[in-house]
N, C-alpha and C positions, 0 to 999 in steps of 0.2 A: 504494500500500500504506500502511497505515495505521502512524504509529509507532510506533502500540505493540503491533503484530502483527509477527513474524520469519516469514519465508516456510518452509514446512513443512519440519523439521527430520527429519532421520536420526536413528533409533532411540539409535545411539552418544549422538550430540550431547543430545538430551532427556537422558536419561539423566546426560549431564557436568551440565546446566543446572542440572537438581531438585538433582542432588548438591551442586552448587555453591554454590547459593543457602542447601540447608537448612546448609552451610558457615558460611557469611557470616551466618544469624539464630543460631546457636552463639554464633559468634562474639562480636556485640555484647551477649549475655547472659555474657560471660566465658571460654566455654570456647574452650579449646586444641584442636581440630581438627585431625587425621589420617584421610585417605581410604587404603582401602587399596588393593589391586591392582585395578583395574577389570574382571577376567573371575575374579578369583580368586567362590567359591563363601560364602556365608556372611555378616559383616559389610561393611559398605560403609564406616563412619566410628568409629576410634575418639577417646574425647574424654576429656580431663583438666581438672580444675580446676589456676587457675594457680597454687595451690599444691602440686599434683601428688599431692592426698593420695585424691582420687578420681575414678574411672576408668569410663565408661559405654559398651556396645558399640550402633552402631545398623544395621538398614537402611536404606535409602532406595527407595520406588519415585515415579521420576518418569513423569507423563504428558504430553502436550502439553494435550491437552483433558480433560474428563471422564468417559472411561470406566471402565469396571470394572478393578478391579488383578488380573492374571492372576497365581495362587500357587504354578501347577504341581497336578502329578499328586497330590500329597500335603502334610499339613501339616509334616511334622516337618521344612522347611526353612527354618522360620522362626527365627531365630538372635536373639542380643543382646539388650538391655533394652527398647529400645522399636521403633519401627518406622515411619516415617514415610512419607506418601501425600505428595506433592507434586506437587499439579496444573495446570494452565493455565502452564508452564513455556513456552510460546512467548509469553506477554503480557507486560507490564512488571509485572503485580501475578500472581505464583506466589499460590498457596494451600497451608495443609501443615495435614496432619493428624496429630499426634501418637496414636500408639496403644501397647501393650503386645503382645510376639508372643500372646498367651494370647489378648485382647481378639478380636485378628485371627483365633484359630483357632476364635472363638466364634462370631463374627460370618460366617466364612464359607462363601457358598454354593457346593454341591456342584453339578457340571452331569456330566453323561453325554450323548454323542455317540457314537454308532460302536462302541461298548465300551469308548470313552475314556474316561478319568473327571478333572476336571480341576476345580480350586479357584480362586473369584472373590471378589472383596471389593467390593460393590455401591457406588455412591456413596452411596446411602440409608445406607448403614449406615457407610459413616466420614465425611459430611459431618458428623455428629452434634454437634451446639453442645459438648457436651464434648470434643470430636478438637481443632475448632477453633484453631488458631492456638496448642496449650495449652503452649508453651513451658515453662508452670510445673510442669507435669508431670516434667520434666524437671530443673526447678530452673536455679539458676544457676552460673557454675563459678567466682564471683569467691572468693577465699580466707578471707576473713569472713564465707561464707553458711553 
């Protein structure tokens, strides 16, 4: 097996990884990091700048590989200021895409099945050179930013 390949991860475990990582790139741009309950509904991560004077809510979805981001049945679960893709989370080099929930509910395609009806986020459309790695989006959380 290859170093920098992890042998195929449990849904939970991806899920801790993307979380963890988008963690850890917060982090070294300043901000203060809080995951929240891992089955609760809604945000995944909230973040403060270390001078505690502002406060940003996000989700995270993590993937192993690159497939499409599954939204659910409907949009109106998309929560918090931004919204991040984190992919290739079983390699040493993640990928993350920074978005807005608005971004996402624009960007996403509609599929029907069965009389199912269920919401996907393509990789086409959040690899986009502006998702990219855009931390600045985000800004920084140092206290003189």
């Amino acid at each position: 097996m290859s170093p920098s390949m992890v042998p195929r991860a449990a849904t939970q475990t991806v899920g801790n990884v993307g979380l963890y990582y988008v963690c850890y790139r917060l982090s070294r741009i300043g901000w203060n990091v809080m995951p929240t309950a891992r089955n609760a509904r809604g945000i995944d991560l909230l973040i403060y700048s270390s001078d505690a004077t502002r406060t940003l809510t996000l989700q995270v979805k993590a993937l192993s590989k690159r497939p499409p981001v599954p939204l659910g049945a409907h949009l109106d679960n998309l929560f918090g200021d931004f919204f991040i893709v984190c992919t290739k989370v079983a390699t040493d080099v993640p990928e993350c895409f920074v978005l807005t929930p608005s971004e996402v509910r624009k960007l996403a395609h509609r599929g029907e099945k069965e009389d199912r009806i269920s919401f996907w986020l393509q990789p086409k459309q959040y690899e986009a050179a502006e998702f990219r790695d855009a931390w600045h989006r985000i800004g920084n959380g140092y206290a003189d930013a």
